[in-house]
C-alpha positions in Angstrom: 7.4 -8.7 -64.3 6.5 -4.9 -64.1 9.2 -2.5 -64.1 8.4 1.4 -62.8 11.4 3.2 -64.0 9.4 6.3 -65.2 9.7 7.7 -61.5 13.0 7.5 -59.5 12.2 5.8 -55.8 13.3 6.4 -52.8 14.1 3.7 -50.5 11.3 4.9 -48.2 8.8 4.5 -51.4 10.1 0.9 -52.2 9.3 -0.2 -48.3 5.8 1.2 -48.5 5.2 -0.3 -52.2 6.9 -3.9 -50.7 4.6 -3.8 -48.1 1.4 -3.5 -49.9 2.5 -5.7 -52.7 1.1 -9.4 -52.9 4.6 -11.1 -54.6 8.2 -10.0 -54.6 9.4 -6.6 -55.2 12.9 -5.7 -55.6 14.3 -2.0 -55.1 17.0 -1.5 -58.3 18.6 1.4 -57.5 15.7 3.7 -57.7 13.9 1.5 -60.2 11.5 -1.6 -58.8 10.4 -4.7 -60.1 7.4 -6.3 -59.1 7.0 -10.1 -59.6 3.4 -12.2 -59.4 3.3 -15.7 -57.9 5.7 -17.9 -59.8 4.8 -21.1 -61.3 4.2 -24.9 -60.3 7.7 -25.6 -62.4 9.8 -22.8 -60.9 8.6 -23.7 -57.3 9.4 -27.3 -58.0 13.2 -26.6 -58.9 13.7 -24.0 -56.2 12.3 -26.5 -54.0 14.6 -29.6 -55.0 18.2 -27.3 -54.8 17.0 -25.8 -51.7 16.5 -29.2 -50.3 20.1 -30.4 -51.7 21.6 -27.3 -50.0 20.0 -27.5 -46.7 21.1 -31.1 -46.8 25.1 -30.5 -47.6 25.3 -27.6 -45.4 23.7 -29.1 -42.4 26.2 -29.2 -39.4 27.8 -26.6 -41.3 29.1 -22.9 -41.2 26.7 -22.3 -44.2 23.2 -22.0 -44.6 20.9 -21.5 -47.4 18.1 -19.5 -47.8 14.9 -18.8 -50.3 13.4 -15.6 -51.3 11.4 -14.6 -48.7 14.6 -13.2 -47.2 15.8 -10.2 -48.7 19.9 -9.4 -49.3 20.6 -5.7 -49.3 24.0 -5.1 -51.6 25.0 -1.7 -51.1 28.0 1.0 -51.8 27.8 4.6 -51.3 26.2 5.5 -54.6 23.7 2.6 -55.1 21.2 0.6 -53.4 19.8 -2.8 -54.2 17.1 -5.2 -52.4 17.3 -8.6 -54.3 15.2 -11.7 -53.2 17.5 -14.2 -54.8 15.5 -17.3 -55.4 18.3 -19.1 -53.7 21.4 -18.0 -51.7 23.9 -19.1 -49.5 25.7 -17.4 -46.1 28.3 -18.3 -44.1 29.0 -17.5 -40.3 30.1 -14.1 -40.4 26.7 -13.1 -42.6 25.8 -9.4 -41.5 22.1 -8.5 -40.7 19.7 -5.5 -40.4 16.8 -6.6 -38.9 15.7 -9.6 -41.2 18.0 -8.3 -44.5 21.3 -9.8 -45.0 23.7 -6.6 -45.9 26.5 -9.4 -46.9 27.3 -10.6 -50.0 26.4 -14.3 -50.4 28.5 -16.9 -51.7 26.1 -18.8 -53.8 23.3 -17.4 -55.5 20.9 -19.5 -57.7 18.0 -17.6 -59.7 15.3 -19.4 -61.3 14.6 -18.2 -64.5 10.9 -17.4 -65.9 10.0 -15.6 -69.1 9.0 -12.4 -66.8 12.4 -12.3 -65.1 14.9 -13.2 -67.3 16.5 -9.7 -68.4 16.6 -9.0 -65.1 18.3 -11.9 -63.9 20.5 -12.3 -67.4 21.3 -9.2 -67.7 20.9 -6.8 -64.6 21.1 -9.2 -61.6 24.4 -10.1 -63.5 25.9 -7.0 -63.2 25.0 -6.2 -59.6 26.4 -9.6 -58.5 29.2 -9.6 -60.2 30.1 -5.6 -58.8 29.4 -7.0 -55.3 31.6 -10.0 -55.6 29.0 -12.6 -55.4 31.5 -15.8 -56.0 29.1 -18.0 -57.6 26.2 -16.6 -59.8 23.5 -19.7 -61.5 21.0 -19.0 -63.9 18.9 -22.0 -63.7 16.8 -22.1 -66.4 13.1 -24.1 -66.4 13.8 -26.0 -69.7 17.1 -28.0 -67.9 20.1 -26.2 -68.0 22.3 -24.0 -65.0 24.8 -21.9 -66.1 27.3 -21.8 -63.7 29.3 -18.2 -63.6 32.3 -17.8 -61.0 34.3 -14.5 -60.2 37.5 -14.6 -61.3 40.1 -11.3 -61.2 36.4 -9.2 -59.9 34.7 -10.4 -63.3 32.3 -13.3 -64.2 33.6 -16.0 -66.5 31.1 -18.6 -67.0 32.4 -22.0 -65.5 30.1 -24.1 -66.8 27.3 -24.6 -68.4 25.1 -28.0 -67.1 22.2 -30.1 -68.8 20.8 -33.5 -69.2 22.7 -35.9 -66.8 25.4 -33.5 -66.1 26.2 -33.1 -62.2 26.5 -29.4 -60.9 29.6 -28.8 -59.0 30.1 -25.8 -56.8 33.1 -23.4 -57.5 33.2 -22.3 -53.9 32.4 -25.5 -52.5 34.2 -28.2 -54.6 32.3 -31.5 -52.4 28.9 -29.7 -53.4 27.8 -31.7 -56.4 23.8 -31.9 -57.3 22.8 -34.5 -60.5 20.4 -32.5 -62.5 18.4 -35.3 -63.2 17.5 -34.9 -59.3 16.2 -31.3 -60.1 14.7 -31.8 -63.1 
């Protein structure tokens, strides 16, 4: 993952960059990273929960979505455009144009070598600020760690591998077995 932090962006820059950009870009608060194509293994997780989601929330309220759709998480003093790898929203989601500007419930990130300070570390943070219920780091090797708000902080919940079964904090009859992931 490339990082330009040398220069601060403008929101204007970032759409221009994301445009011309073959693979994800993400506008940090002035900073963006820029992602390449992801791999066989990272596409083949995302693939499996996505496909678990879409199949609990069907005839639902809820409905998960991949990273080609961008969530906008914004205050008066910052900005961020995050393609979560995974995320879910609910009926009363709130849209500009094809960005979500609400806060999903569920967001799952797929972790590569390239992205995981961002995803560890600064994804973390901005999640947790925006009150993103459920945060999981789902890393390649066969583990999710499972972090739920609590009292506007992130405590982690859980921490699944092996033959564990995930199970949702915001949606207690959401249960995935790993081994159906992995």
């Amino acid at each position: 993952m490339d990082i330009i932090k040398d220069y601060i962006y403008s929101e204007e820059d970032f759409e221009e960059i994301q445009k011309n950009f073959n693979g994800k870009a993400e506008f940090d608060n002035g900073s963006i990273f820029l992602t390449s194509s992801t791999s066989i293994e990272h596409n083949r997780i995302k693939r499996k929960i996505l496909a678990k989601l879409d199949s609990f929330f069907n005839g639902s309220k809820c409905e998960p979505f991949d990273e080609q759709i961008e969530v906008i998480f914004q205050n008066k003093d910052e900005l961020y455009k995050y393609k979560p790898d995974i995320f879910v929203m609910c009926e009363n989601a709130t849209r500009k144009g094809e960005s979500f500007t609400s806060v999903p419930k569920i967001i799952f990130e797929v972790v590569s070598k390239s992205t995981a300070s961002h995803d560890y570390i600064t994804k973390l943070a901005v999640y947790q600020k925006f009150k993103v219920e459920e945060y999981n780091i789902v890393e390649q090797s066969g583990k999710i760690i499972q972090y739920s708000l609590v009292d506007n902080q992130y405590i982690i919940a859980d921490v699944y591998k092996n033959d564990d079964e995930y199970v949702s904090t915001v949606f207690n009859d959401l249960k995935i077995s790993l081994k159906e992931i992995y």
